[in-house]
C-alpha positions as CSV (number, residue, x, y, z in Angstrom):
1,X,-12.6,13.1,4.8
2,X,-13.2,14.2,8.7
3,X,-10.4,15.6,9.4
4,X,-9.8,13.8,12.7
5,X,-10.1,10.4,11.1
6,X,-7.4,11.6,8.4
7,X,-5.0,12.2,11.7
8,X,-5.8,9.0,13.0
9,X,-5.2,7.7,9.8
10,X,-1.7,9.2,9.4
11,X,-1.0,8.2,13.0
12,X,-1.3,4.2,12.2
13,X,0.8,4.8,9.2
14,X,3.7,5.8,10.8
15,X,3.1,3.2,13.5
16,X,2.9,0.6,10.6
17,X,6.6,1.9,9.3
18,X,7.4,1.7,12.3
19,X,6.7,-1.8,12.9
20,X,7.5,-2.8,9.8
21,X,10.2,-0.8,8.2
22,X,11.4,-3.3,5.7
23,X,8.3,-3.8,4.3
24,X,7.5,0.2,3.8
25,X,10.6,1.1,2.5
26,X,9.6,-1.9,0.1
27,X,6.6,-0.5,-0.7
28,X,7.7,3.1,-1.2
29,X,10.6,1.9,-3.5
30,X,8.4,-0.4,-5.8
31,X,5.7,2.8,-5.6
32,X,8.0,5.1,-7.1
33,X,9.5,3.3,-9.9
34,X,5.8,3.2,-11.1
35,X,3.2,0.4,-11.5
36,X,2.9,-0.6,-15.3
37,X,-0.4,-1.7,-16.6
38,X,0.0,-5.4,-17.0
39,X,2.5,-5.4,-13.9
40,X,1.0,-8.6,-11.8
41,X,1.1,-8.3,-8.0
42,X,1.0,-11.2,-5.6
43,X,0.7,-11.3,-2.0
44,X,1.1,-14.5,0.5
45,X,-0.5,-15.0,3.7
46,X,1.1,-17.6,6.0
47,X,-1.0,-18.2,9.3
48,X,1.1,-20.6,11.7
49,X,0.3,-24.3,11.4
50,X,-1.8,-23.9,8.0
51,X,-0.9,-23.8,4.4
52,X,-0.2,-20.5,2.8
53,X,-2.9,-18.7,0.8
54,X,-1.8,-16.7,-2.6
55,X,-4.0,-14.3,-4.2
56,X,-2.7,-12.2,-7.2
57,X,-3.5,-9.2,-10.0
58,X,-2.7,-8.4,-12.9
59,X,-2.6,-4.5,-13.0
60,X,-5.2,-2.7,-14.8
61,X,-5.6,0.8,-15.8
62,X,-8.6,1.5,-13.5
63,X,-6.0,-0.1,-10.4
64,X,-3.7,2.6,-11.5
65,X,-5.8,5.5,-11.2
66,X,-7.2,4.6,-8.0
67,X,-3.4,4.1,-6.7
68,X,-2.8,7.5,-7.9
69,X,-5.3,9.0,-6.1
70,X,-4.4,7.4,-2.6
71,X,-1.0,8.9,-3.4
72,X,-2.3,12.1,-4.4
73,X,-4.6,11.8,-0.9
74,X,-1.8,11.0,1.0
75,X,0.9,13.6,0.0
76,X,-1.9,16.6,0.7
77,X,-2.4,15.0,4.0
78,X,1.7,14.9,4.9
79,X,3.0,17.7,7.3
């Protein structure tokens, strides 16, 4: 990755837990008790004045490995 993009990128992280440090420390606990194959994830979105919208997954192996490797990306890119 270009290495000025990955800066950029790291940048509107932090801003993100930042903004939203609830939700990141929520994230980073769930993320390191592990994500079991067959785990199902669900996520809501509530736009005001209209009826929420639910999408969900239940977790499979190939999910796994890719959320390993955005974790493996993201620690070589910490300082």
């Amino acid at each position: 990755m270009n290495p000025a993009a990955m800066i950029k990128l790291m940048g509107a992280k932090k801003n993100f837990e930042r903004n939203h440090p609830k939700f990141a420390a929520f994230l980073k606990k769930t993320l390191e008790r592990g994500i079991e194959e067959g785990s199902v994830v669900e996520i809501t979105v509530t736009r005001p004045g209209e009826t929420p919208v639910r999408a969900n997954i239940r977790v499979q192996k190939s999910d796994l490995e890719l959320l390993c490797g955005l974790k493996e990306l993201s620690e070589r890119t910490e300082p």
